[in-house]
N, C-alpha and C positions, 0 to 999 in steps of 0.2 A: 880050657878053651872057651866055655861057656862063658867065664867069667869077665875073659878079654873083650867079649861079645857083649857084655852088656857094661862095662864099662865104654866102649866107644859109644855105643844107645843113646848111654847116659851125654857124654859130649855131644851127641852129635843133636841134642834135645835142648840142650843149655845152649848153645850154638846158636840154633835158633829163635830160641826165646829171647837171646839178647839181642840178635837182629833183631827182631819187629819189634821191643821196645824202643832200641834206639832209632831204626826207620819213622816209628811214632811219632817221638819227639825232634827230629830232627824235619820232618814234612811239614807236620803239625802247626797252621799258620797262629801265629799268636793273638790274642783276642784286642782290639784297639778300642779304647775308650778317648772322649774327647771331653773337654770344657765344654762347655755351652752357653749360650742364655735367649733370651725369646725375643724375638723382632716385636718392636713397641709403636705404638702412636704417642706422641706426645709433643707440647709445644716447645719449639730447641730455637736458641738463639746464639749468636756469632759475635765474641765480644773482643775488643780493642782495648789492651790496657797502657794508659800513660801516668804520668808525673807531673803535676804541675804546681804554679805559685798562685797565690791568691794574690789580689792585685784590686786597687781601686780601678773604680773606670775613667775615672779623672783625677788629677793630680797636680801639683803645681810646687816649686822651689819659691820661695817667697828671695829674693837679692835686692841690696840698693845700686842704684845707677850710679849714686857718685859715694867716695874715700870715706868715713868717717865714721868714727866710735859713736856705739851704739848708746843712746842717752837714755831712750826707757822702752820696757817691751810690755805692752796693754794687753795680752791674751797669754794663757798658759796651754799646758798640752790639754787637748782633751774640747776646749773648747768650742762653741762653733761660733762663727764667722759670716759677716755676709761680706758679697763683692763693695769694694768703695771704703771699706770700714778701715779705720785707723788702729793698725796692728802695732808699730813700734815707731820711734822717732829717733832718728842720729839726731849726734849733735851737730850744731849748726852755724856755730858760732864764727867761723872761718869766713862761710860763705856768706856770712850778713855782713861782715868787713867788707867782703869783696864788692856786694852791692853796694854797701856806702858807698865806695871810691869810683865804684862807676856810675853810679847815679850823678855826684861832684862831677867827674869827666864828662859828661850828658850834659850837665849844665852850664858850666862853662863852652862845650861845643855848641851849643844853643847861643848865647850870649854873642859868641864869635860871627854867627850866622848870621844873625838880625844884626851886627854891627858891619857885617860886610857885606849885605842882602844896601845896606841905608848910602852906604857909601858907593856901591856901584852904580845907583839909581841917579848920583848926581856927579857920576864919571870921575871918583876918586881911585874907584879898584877894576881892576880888569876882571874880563868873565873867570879867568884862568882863575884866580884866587877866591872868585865865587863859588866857584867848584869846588875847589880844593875844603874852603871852607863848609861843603854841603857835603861832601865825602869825610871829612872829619864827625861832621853832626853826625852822620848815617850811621857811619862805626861805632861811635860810643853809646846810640841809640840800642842797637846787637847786642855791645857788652851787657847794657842792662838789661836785658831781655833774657840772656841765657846766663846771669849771677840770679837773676829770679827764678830761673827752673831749678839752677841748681839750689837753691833754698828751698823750693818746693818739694825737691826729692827726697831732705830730709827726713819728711813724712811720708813711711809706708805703708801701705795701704793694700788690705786682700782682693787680690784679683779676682775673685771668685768664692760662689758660697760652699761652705765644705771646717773641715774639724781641724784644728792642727792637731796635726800627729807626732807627735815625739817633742823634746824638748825645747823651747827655741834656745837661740844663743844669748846668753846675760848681758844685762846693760855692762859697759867699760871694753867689751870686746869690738876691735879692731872691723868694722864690716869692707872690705875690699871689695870695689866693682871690678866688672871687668866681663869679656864676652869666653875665657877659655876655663878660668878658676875662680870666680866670684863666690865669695861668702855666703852659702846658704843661712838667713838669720831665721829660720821658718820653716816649715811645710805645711800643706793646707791639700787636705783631700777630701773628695765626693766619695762618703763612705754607704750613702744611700742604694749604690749598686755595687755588685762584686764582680769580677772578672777573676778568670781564671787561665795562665798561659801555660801550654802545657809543651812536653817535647815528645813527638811521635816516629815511630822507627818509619824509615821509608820504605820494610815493606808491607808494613801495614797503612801508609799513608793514602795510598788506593781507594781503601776499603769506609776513607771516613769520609762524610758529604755534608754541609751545612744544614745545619735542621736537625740532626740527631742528635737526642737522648744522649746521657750520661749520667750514672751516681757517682758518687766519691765520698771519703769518709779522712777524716781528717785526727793529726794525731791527739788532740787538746778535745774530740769529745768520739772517742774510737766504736762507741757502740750508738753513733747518730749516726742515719745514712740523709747527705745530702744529694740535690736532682743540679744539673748544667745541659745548656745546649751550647753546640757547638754555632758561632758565630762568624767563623773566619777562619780562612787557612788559610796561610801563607805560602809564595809562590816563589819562592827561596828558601835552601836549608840554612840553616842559625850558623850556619860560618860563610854564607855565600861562597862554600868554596868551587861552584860554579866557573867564577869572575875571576879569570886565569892576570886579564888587565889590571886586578888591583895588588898582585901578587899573592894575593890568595892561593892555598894550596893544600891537598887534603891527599893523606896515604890512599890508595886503593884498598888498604885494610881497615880505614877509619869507619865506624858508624855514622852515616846520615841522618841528623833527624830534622825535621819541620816542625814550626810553631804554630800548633791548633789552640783561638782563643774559644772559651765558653763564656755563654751568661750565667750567672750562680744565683738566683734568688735567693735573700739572707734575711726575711723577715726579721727574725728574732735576733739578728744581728749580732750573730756567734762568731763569724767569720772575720778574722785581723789579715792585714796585711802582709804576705810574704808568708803566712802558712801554708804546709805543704802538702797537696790534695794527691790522691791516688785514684784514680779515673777508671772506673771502665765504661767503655763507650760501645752503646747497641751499635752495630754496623747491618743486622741484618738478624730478621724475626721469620718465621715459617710458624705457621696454626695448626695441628693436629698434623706433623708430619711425620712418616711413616721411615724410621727410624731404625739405625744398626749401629754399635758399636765399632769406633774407630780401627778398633786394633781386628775384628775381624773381619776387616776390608782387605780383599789379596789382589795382586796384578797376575795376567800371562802375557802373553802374544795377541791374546782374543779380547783384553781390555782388563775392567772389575769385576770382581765377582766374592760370593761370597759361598761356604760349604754350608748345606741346610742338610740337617744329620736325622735320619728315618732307621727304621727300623725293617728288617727283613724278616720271612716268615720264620726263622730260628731266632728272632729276638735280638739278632745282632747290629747295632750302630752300625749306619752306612753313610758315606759322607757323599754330594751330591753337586755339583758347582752348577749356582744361580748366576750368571749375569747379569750385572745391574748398571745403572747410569745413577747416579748422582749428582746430591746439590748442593746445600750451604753445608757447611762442614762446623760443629758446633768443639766443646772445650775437647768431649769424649765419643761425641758421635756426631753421625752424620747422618743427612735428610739421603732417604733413597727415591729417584724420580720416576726410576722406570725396571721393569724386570719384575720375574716372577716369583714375588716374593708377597706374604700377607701377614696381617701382628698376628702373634700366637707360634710362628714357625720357629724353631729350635736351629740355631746356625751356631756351630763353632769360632770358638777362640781360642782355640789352642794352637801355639807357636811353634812351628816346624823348620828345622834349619833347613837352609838353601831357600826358602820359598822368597815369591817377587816378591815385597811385599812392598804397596803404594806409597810412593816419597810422601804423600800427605798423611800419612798413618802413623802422627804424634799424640796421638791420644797418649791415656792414662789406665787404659782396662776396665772393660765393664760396661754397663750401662747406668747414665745416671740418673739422679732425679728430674725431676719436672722443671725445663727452663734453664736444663745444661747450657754452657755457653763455653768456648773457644775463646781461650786468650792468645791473642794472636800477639808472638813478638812476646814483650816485656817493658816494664818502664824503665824506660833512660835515666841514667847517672844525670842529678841532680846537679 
């Protein structure tokens, strides 16, 4: 009997011991650690990145006005030029025929003139044939006039001072006028300044304003950083597909971009033509501003806020929601403008499913260095 007795003891002891270990671990709330990192002051800027071409700021197609093979071309690539200067000459030889033959018709029309100007005067020819004779003179006096331009246009001449760039076209070739497909025999550009035309997404095109800053770095010298300000922005996208009138037409899924030019100082005159510059554009600077990382910005019902993580009298991480109002919004972080927040304060980044978390909250993690900046968008397919 005794022994039935102290075998149940025994159960009825194990029994309980395993209750309140398992009640333990089962109540037991588990210990939460967080990421973290410290609210910073520092200077953060907001940046725009585009694509663009390098471009003269002036430029000119060198074309003859009238038909004919090219007889000799007096500049090579490379050169420079002033306005008025004698760059190539067609041949000519067509059109000095043609003034012979009108100059002869002038002269004979002339001739006719004073022969029927002398006979009218003593009532041999009627006015009618006075006329007729002053309207013949007039005409042939025209033909010579425009067989002279046209000989004169043989020789072409640079509209303007500036380099030819690229090849011109070889004396014996064909130079065709004309106003829709004319033979360019030339190019002649103002390489003394650069331009740079870029394409910017529309929805960062908001955020760019004339007078801004930009560097860019080009692929022909990748470890030069060059400076551009923004000059002009254009008040049409690069397909006007606005202008439903001109059959213009653009998917709702297409990308809009607008064309922002810059000025490019090129002292050292590195920069060619049709190179292709990678742009980031200041949109917007803040001086010692008072700073939190993107990704540990959260939404509720009550606005933004962010968890600033203390410690309780067991030592244990407590998370704590600050409030805040915000301003420029940098590559990885963002200016904070208002709320109870000071540098030095430890605020979590740790990613919790379900949480709201603020449509602007594309950052990259972390906090970064000095003069973070926000690439807003991306550059445009070239």
């Amino acid at each position: 009997m005794k022994w039935k007795i102290l075998i149940v003891a025994v159960l009825i002891i194990g029994a309980a011991v395993g209750y309140k270990f398992y009640t333990e671990e089962i109540v037991a709330e588990p210990v939460k650690t967080y990421e973290t990192t410290k609210v910073m002051r520092m200077d953060l800027t907001k940046i725009v990145s585009a694509t663009g071409t390098v471009q003269p700021r002036d430029s000119v197609e060198v074309s003859g006005k009238v038909t004919a093979r090219i007889k000799e071309i007096l500049v090579e690539e490379n050169d420079r030029v002033t306005a008025g200067q004698v760059v190539a000459i067609l041949d000519g030889k067509d059109f000095e025929a043609k003034l012979d033959q009108a100059n002869f018709t002038l002269t004979n029309a002339k001739q006719k003139l004073d022969r029927t100007e002398r006979l009218y005067k003593i009532g041999a020819k009627s006015e009618a044939e006075l006329q007729d004779a002053q309207y013949e003179y007039d005409r042939a006096k025209s033909s010579v006039e425009l067989a002279e331009d046209d000989v004169n246009q043989t020789v072409i001449t640079a509209p303007m001072d500036g380099i030819v760039v690229g090849e011109p076209k070889t004396p014996g070739t064909m130079a065709v006028q004309g106003s829709t497909n004319p033979t360019v025999i030339m190019r002649i550009a103002d390489l003394s300044e650069k331009l740079i035309k870029a394409k910017v997404d529309e929805t960062d095109i908001g955020s760019v304003a004339v007078g801004e800053h930009a560097t860019f770095t080009v692929d022909a010298y990748p470890d030069k950083t060059f400076t551009a300000e923004v000059i002009k922005i254009s008040q049409t996208d690069v397909s006007n597909s606005w202008d439903t009138s001109s059959g213009s037409s653009s998917s709702s899924n297409s990308v809009i971009y607008y064309y922002v030019t810059f000025h490019a100082p090129d002292d050292e005159n590195l920069l060619l033509p049709a190179m292709t510059a990678r742009l980031d554009i200041v949109v917007g600077r803040v001086r010692d501003a008072l700073c939190v990382p993107i990704v540990a910005l959260k939404t509720d019902a009550q606005g933004s806020y962010v968890e600033r993580i203390t410690k309780d009298a067991q030592g244990k991480e407590v998370a704590e929601k600050v409030y805040i109002t915000v301003g420029l919004y940098g590559e990885d972080l963002v200016e904070v403008t208002g709320g109870d927040l000071k540098p030095g304060d430890d605020i979590s980044t740790t990613y919790e499913a379900g949480e709201n978390k603020s449509s602007k909250s594309q950052g990259k993690g972390g906090v970064g260095g000095m003069g973070s900046g926000r690439r807003m968008g991306g550059p445009p397919p070239m």
